[in-house]
KOLVOLUM-460476 format. One record per residue: residue in one letter; x, y, z of N, C-alpha, C, O, CB in turn. Coordinates in steps of 0.001 Angstrom, whole numbers, plus 524288, in hexadecimal, padded with zeros to 5 digits. Atoms other than C-alpha are relative to their C-alpha. Last residue first. Glycine has a CB too. Layout:
<kepas>
{type:a, n_xx:X, n_yy:Y, n_zz:Z, ca_xx:X, ca_yy:Y, ca_zz:Z, c_xx:X, c_yy:Y, c_zz:Z, o_xx:X, o_yy:Y, o_zz:Z, cb_xx:X, cb_yy:Y, cb_zz:Z}
...
</kepas>
This chain:
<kepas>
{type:x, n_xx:80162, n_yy:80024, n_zz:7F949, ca_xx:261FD, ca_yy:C2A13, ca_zz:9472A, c_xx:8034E, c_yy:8053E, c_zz:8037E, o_xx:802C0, o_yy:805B2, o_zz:8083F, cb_xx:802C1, cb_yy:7F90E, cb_zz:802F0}
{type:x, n_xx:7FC33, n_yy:7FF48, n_zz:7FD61, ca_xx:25F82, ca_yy:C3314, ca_zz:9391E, c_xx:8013D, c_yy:7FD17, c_zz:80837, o_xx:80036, o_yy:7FF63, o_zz:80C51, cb_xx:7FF77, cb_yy:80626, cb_zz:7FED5}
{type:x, n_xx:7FF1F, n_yy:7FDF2, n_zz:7FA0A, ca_xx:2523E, ca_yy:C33DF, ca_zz:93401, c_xx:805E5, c_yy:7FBB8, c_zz:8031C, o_xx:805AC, o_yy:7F75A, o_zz:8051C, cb_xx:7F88D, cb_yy:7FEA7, cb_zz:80412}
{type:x, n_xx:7FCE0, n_yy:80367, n_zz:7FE8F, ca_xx:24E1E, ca_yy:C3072, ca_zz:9269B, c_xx:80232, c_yy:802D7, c_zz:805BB, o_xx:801B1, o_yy:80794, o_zz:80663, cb_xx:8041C, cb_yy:7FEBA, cb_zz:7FB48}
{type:x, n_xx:7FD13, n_yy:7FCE9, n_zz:7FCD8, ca_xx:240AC, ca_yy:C33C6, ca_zz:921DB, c_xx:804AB, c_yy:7FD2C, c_zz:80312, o_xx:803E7, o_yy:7F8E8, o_zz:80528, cb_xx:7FC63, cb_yy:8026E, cb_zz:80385}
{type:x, n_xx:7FBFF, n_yy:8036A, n_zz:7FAA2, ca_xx:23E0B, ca_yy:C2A0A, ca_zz:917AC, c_xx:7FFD6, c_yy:803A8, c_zz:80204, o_xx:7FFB3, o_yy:806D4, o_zz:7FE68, cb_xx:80650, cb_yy:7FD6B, cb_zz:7FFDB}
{type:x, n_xx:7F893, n_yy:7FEFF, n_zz:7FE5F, ca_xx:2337E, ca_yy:C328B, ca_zz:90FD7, c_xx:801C4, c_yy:7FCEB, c_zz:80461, o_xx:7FF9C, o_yy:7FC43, o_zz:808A0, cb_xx:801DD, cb_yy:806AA, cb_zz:8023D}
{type:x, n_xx:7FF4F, n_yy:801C9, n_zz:7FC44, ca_xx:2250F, ca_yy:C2CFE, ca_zz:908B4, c_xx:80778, c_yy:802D8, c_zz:8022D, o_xx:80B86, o_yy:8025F, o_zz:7FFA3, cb_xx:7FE86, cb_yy:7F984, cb_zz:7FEA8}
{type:x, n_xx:80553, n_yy:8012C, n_zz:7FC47, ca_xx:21E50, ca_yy:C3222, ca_zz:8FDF3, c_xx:80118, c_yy:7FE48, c_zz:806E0, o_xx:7FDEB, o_yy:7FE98, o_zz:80A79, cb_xx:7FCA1, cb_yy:7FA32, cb_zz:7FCD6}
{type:x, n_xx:7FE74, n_yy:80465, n_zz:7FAEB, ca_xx:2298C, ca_yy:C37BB, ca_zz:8F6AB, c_xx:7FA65, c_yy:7FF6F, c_zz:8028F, o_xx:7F729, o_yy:802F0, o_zz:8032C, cb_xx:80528, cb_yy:802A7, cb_zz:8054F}
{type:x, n_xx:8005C, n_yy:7FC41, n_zz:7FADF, ca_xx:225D9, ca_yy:C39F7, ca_zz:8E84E, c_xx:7FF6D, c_yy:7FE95, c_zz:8059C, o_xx:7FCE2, o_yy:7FABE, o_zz:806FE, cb_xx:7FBE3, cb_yy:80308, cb_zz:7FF7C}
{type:x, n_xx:80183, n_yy:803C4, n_zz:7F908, ca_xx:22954, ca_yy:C326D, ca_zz:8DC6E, c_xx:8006C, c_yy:805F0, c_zz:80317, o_xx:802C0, o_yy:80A16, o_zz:80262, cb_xx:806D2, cb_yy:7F983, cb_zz:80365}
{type:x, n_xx:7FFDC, n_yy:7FA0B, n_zz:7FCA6, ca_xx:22692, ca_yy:C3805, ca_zz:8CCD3, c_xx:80196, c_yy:7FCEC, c_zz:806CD, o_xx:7FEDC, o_yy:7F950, o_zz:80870, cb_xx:7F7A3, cb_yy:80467, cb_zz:7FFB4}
{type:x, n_xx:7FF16, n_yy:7FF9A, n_zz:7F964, ca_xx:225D1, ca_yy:C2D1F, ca_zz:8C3A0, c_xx:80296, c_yy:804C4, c_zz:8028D, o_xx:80623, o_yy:8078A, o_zz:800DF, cb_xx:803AB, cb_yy:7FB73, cb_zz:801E1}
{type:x, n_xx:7FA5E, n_yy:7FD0E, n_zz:7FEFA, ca_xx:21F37, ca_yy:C3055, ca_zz:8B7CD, c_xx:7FFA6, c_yy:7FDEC, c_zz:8059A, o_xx:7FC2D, o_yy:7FD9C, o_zz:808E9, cb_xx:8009B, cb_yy:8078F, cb_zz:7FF24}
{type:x, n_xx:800AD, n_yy:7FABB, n_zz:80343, ca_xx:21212, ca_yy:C2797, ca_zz:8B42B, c_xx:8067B, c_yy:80263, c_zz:80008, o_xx:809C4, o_yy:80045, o_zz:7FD3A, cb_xx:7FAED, cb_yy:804DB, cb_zz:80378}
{type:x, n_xx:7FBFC, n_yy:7FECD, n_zz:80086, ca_xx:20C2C, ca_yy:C1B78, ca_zz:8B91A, c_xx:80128, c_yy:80536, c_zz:7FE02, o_xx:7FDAD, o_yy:807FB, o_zz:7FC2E, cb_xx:8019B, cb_yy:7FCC2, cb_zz:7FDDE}
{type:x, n_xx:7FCB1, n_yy:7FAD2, n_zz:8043E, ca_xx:20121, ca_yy:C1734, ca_zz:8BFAD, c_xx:804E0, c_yy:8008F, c_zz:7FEEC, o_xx:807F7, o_yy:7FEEA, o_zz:80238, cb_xx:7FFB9, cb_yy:80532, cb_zz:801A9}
{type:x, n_xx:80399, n_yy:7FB58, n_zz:7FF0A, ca_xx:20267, ca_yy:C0B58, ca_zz:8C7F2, c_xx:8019F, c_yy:8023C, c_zz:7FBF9, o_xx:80587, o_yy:801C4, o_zz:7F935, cb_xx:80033, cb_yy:8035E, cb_zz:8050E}
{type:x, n_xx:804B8, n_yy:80024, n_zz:80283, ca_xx:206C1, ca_yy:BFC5D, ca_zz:8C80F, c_xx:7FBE6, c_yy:803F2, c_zz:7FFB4, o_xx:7F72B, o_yy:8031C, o_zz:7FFEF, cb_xx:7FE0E, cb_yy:7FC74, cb_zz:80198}
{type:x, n_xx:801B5, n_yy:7FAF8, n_zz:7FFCE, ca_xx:2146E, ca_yy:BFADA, ca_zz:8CCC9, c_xx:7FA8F, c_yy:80240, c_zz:7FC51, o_xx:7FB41, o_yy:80475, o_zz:7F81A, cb_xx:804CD, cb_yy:802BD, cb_zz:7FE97}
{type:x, n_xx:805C8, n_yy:8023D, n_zz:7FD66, ca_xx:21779, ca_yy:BED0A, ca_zz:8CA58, c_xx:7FCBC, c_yy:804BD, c_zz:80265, o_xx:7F860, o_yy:803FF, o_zz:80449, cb_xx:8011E, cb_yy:7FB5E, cb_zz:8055D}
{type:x, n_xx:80372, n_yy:803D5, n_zz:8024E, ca_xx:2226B, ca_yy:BEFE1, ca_zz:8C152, c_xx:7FABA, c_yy:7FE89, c_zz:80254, o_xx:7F70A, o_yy:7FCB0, o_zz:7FFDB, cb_xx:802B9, cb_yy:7FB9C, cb_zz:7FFB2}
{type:x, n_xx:7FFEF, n_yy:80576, n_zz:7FF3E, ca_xx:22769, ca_yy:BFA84, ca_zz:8C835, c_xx:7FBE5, c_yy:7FDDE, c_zz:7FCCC, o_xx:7F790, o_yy:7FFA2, o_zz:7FBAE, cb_xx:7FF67, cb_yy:7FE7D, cb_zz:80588}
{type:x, n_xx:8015D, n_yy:801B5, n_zz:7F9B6, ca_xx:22B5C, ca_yy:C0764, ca_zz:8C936, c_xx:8006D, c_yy:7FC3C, c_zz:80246, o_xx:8030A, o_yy:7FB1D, o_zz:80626, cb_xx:7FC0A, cb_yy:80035, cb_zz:80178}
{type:x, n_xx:7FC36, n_yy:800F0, n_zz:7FD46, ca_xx:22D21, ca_yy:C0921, ca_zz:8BAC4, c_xx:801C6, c_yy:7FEA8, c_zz:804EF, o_xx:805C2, o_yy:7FC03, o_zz:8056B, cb_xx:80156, cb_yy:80244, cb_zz:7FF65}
{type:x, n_xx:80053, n_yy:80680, n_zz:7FF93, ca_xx:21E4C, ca_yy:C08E3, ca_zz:8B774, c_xx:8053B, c_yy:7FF39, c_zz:7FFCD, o_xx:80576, o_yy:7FAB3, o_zz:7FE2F, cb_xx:7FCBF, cb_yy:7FC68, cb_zz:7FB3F}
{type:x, n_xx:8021B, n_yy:80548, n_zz:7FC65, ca_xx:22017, ca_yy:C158F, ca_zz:8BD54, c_xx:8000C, c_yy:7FAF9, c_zz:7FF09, o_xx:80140, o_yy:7F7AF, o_zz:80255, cb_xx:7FB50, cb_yy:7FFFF, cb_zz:800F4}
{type:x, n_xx:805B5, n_yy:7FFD3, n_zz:8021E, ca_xx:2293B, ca_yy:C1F06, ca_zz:8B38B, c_xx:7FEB2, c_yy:7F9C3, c_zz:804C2, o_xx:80157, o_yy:7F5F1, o_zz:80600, cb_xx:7FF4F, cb_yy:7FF03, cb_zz:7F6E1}
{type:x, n_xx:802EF, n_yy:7FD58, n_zz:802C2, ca_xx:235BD, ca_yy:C23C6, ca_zz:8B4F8, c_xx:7F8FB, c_yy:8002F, c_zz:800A4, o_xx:7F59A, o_yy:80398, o_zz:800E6, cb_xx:801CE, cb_yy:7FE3E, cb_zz:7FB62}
{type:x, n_xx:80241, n_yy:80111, n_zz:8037C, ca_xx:23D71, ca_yy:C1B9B, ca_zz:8BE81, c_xx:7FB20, c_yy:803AB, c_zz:7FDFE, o_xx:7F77E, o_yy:8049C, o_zz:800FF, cb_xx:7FF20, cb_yy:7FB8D, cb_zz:8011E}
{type:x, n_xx:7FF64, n_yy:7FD3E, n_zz:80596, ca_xx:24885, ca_yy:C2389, ca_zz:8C55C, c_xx:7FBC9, c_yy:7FCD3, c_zz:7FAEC, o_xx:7FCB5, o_yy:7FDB1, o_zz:7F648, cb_xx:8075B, cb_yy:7FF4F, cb_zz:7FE21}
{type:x, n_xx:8002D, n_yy:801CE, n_zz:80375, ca_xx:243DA, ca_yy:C1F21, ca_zz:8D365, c_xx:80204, c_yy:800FF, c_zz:7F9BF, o_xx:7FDDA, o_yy:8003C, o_zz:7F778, cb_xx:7FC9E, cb_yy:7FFA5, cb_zz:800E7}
{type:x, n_xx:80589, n_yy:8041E, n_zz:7FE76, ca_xx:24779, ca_yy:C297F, ca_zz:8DD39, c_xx:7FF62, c_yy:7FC69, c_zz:7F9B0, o_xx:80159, o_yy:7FE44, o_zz:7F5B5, cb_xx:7F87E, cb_yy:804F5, cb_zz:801B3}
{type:x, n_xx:804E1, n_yy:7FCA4, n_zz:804C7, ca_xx:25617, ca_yy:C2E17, ca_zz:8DD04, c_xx:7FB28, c_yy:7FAF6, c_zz:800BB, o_xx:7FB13, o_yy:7F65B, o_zz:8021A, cb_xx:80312, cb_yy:800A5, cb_zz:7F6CD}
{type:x, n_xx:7FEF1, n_yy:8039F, n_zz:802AA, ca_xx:25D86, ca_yy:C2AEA, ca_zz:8EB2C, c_xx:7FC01, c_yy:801D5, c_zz:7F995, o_xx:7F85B, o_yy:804F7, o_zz:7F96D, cb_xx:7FE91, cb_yy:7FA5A, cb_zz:803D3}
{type:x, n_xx:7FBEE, n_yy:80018, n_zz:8037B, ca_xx:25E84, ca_yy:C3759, ca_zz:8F27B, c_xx:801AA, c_yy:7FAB6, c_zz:7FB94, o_xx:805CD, o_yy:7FA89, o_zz:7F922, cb_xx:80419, cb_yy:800FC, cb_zz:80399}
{type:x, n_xx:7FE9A, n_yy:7FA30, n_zz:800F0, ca_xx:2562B, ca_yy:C33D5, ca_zz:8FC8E, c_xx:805DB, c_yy:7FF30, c_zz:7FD73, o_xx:809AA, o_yy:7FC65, o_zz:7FE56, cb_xx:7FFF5, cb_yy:80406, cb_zz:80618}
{type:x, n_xx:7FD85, n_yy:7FCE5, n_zz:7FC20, ca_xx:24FEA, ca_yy:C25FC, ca_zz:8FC3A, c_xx:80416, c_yy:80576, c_zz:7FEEE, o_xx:8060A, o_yy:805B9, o_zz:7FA8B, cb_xx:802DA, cb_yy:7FC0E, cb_zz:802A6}
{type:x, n_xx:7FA6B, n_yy:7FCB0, n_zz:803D2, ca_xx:24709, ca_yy:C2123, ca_zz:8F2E7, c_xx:80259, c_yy:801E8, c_zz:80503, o_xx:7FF7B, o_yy:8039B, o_zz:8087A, cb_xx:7FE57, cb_yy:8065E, cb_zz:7FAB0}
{type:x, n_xx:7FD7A, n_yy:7FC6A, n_zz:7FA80, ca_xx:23B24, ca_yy:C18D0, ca_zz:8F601, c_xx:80561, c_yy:80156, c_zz:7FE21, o_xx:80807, o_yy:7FF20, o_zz:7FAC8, cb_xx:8009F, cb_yy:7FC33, cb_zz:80683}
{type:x, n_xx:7FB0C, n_yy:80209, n_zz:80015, ca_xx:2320D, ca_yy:C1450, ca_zz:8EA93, c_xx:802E1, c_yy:802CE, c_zz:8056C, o_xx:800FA, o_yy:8064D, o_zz:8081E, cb_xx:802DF, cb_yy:8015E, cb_zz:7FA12}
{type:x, n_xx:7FB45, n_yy:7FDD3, n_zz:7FC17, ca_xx:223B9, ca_yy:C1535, ca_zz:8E8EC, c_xx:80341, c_yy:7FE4D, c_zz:80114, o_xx:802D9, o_yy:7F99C, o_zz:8020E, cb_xx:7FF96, cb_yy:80103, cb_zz:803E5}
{type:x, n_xx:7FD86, n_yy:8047F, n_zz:7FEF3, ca_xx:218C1, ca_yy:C12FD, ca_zz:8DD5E, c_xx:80401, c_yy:803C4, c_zz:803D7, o_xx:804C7, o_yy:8087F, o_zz:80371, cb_xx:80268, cb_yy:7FC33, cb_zz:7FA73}
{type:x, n_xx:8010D, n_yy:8014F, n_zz:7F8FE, ca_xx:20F08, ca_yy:C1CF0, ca_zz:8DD70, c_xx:803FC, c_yy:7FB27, c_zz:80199, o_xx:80344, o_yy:7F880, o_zz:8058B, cb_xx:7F87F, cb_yy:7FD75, cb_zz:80195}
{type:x, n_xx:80268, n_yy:8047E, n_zz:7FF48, ca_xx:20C2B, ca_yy:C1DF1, ca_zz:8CE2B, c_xx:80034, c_yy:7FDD4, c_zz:806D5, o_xx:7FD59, o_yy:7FABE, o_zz:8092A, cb_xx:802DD, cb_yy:7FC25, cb_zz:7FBCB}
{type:x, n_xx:803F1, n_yy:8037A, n_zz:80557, ca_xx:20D47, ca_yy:C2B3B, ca_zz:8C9AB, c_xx:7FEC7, c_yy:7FA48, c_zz:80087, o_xx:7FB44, o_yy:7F881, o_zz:7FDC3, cb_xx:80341, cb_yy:7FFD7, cb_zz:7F9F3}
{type:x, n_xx:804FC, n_yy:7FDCF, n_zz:7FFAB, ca_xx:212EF, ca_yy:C319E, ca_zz:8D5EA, c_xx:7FC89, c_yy:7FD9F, c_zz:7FAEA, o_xx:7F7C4, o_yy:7FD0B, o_zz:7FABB, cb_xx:80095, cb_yy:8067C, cb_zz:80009}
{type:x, n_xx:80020, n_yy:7FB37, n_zz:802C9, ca_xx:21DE8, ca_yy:C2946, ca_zz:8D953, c_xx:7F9A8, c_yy:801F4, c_zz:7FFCB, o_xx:7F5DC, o_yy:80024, o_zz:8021F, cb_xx:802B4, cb_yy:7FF08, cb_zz:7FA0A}
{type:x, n_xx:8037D, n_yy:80281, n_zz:802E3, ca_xx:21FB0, ca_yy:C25B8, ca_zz:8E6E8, c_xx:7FFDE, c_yy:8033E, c_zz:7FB67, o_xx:80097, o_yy:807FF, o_zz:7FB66, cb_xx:7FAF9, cb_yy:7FF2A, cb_zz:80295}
{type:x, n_xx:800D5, n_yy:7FCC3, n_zz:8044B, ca_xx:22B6A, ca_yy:C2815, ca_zz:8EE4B, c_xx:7FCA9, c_yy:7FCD5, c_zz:7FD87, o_xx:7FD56, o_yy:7F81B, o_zz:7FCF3, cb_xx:8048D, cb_yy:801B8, cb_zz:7FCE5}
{type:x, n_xx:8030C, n_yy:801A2, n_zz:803C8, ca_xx:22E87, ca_yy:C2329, ca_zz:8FBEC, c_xx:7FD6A, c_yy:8026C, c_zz:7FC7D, o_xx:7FA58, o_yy:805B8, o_zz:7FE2B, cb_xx:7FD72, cb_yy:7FDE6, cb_zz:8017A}
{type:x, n_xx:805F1, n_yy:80343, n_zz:7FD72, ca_xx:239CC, ca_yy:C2678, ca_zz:904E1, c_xx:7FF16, c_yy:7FEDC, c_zz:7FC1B, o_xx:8027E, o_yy:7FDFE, o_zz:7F8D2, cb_xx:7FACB, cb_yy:80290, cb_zz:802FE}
{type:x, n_xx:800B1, n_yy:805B4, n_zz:800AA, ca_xx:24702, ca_yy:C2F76, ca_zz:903C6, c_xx:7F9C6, c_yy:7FE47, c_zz:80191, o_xx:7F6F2, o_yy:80063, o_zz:804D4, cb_xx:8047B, cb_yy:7FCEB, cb_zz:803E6}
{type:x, n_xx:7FFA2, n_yy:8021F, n_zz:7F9F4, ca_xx:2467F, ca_yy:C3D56, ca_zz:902AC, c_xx:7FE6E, c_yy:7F9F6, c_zz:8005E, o_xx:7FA20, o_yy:7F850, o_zz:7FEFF, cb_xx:7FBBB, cb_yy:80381, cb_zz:80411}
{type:x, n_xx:7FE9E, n_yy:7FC31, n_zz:7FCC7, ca_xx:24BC8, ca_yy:C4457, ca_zz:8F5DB, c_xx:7FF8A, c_yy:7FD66, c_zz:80688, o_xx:802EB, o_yy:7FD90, o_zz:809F3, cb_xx:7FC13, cb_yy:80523, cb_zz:7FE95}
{type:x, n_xx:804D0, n_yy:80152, n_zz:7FC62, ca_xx:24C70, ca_yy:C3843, ca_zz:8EE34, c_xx:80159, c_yy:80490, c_zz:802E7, o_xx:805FF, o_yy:8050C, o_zz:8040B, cb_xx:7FF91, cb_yy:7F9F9, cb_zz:80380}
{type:x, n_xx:7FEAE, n_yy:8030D, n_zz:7FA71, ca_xx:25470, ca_yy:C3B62, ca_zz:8E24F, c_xx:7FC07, c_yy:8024E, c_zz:80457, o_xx:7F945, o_yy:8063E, o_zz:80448, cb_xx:806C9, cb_yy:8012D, cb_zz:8022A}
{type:x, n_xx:7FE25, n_yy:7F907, n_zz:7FBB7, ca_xx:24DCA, ca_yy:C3EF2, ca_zz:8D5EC, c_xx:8011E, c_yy:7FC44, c_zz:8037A, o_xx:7FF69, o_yy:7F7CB, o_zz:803E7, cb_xx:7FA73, cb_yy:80639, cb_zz:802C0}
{type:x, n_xx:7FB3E, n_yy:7FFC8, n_zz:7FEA9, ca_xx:24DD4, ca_yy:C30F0, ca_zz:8CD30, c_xx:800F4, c_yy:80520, c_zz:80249, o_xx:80542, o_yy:80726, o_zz:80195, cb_xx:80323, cb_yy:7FEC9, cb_zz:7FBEC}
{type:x, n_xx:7FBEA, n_yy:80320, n_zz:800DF, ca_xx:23FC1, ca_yy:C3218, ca_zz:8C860, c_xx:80691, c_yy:8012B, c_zz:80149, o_xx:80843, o_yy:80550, o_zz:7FF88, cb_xx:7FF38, cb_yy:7FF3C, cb_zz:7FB09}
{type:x, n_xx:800FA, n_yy:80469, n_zz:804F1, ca_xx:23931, ca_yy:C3ED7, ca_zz:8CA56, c_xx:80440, c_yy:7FBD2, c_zz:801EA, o_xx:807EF, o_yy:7FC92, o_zz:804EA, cb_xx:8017D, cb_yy:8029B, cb_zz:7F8C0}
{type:x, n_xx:7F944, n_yy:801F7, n_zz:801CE, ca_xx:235EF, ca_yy:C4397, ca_zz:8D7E9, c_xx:7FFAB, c_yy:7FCBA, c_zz:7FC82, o_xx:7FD13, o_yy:7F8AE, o_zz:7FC6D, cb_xx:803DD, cb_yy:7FD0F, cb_zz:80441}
{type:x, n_xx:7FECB, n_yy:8042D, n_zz:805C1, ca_xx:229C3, ca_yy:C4964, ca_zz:8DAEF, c_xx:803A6, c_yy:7FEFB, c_zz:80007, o_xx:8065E, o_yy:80244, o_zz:8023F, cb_xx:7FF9A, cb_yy:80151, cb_zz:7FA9F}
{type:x, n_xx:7FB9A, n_yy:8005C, n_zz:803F4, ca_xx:22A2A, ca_yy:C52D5, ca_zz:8E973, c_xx:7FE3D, c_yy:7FA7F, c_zz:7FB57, o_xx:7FCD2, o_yy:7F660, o_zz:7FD60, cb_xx:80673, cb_yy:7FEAC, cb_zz:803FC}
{type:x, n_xx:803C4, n_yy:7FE34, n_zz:803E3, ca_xx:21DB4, ca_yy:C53B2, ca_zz:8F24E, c_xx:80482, c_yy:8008D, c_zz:7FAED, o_xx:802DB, o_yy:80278, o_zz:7F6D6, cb_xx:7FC78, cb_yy:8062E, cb_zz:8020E}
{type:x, n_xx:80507, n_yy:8036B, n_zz:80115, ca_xx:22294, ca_yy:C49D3, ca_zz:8FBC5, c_xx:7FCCB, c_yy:80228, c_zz:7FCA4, o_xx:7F8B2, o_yy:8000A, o_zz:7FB48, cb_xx:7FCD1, cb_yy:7FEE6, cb_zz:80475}
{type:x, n_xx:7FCF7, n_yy:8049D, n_zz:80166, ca_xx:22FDD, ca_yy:C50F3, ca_zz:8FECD, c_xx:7FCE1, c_yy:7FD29, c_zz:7FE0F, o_xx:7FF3A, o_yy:7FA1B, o_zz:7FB2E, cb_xx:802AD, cb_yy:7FD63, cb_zz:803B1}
{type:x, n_xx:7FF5B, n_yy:7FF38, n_zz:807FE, ca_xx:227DD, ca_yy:C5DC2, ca_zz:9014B, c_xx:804A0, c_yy:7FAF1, c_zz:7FF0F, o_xx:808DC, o_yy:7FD1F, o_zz:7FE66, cb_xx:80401, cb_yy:80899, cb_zz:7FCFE}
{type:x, n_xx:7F9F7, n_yy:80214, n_zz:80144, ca_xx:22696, ca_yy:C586D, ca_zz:91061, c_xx:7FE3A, c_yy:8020E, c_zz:7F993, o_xx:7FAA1, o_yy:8006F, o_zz:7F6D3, cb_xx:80201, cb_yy:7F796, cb_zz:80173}
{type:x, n_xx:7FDBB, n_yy:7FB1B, n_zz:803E5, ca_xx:21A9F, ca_yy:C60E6, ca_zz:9146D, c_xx:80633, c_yy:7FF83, c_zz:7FEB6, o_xx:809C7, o_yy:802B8, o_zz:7FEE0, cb_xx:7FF2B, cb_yy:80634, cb_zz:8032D}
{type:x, n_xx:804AF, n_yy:7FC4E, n_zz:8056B, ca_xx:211C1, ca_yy:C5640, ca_zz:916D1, c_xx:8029D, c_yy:803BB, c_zz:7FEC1, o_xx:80170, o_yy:805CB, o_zz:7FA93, cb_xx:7F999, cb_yy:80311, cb_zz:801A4}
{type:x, n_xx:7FE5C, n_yy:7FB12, n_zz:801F6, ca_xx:21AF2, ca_yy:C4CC8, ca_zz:91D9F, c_xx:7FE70, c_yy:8036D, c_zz:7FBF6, o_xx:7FFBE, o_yy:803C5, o_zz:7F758, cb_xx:803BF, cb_yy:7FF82, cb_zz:7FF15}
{type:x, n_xx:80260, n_yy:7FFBF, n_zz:80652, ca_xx:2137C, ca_yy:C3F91, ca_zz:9234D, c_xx:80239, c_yy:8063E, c_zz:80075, o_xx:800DA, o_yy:808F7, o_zz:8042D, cb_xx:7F78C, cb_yy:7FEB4, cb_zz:7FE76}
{type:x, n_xx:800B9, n_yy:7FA71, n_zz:7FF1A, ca_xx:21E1B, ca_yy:C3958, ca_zz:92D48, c_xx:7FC2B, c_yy:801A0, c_zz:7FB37, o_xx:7FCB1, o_yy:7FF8D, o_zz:7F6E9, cb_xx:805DA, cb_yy:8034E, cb_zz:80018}
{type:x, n_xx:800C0, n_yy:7FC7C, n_zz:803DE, ca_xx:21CC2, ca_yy:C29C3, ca_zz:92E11, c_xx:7FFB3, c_yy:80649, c_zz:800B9, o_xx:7FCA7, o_yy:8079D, o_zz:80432, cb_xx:7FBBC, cb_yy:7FE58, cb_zz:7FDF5}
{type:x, n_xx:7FA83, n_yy:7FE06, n_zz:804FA, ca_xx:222EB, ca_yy:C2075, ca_zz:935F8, c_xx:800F1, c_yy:80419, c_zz:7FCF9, o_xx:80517, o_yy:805FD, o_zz:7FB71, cb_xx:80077, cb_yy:7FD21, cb_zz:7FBBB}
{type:x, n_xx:7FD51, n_yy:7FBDE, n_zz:7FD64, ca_xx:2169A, ca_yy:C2305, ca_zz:94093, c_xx:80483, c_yy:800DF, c_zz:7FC2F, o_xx:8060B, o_yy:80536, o_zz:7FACA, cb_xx:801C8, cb_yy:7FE97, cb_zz:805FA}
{type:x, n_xx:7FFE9, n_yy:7FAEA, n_zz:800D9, ca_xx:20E53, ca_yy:C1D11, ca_zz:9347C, c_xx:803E5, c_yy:80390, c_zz:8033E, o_xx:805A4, o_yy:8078C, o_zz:80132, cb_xx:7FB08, cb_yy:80181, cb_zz:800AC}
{type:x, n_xx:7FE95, n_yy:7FCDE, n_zz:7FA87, ca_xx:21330, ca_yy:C1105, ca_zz:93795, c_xx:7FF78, c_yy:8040F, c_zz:7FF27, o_xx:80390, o_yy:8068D, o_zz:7FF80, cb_xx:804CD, cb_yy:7FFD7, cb_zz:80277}
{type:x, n_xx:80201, n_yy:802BF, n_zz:7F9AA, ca_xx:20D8C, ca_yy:C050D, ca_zz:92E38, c_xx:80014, c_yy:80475, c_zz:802F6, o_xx:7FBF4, o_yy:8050A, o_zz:8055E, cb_xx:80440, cb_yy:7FB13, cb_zz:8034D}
{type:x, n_xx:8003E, n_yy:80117, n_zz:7F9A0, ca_xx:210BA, ca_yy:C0BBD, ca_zz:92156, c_xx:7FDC1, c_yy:7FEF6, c_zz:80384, o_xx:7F99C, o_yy:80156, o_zz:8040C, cb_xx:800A9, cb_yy:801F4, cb_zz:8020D}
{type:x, n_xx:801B1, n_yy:8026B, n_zz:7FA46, ca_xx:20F5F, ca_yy:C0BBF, ca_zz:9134C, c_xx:803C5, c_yy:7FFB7, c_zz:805D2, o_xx:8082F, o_yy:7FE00, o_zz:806AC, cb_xx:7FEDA, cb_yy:7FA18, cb_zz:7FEAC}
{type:x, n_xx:7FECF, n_yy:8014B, n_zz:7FB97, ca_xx:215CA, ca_yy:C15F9, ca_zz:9096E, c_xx:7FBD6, c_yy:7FC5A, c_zz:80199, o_xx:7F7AA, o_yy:7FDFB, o_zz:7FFD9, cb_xx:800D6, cb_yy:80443, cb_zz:80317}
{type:x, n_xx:8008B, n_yy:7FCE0, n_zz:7FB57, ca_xx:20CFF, ca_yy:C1796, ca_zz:8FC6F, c_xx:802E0, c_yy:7FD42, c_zz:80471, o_xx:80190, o_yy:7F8AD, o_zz:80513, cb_xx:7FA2A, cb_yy:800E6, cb_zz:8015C}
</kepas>
């Protein structure tokens, strides 16, 4: 899960459909930030248009990674918003 100190940083977006999307293995990142998968909760950051992890299965993740396992699936939990000076 994200942590933060500054909540003002933060926007919460309830009717962003970007956060209710699955994405298998290697789909490219539609909006850059933080992806967790859904079968074990581990999280990676991907930026747009780059492909998201391509590993199959959880105890791939990491060696010290110590949760359920199952299919990896990631979904955005968190978005860079990028803003232009």
């Amino acid at each position: 899960m994200p942590n933060f100190k500054d909540p003002s940083y933060f926007f919460q977006l309830p009717t962003n459909t970007a956060f209710d999307v699955i994405y298998k293995p290697g789909d490219h990142t539609p909006v850059s930030g933080i992806y967790r998968c859904v079968s074990c909760g581990f999280e990676i950051v991907s930026t747009h248009e780059h492909p998201l992890p391509p590993t199959m299965a959880c105890t791939n993740h990491s060696l010290k990674w110590k949760n359920h396992h199952g299919l990896v699936r990631w979904k955005l939990v968190a978005a860079a918003i990028h803003a232009t000076p």
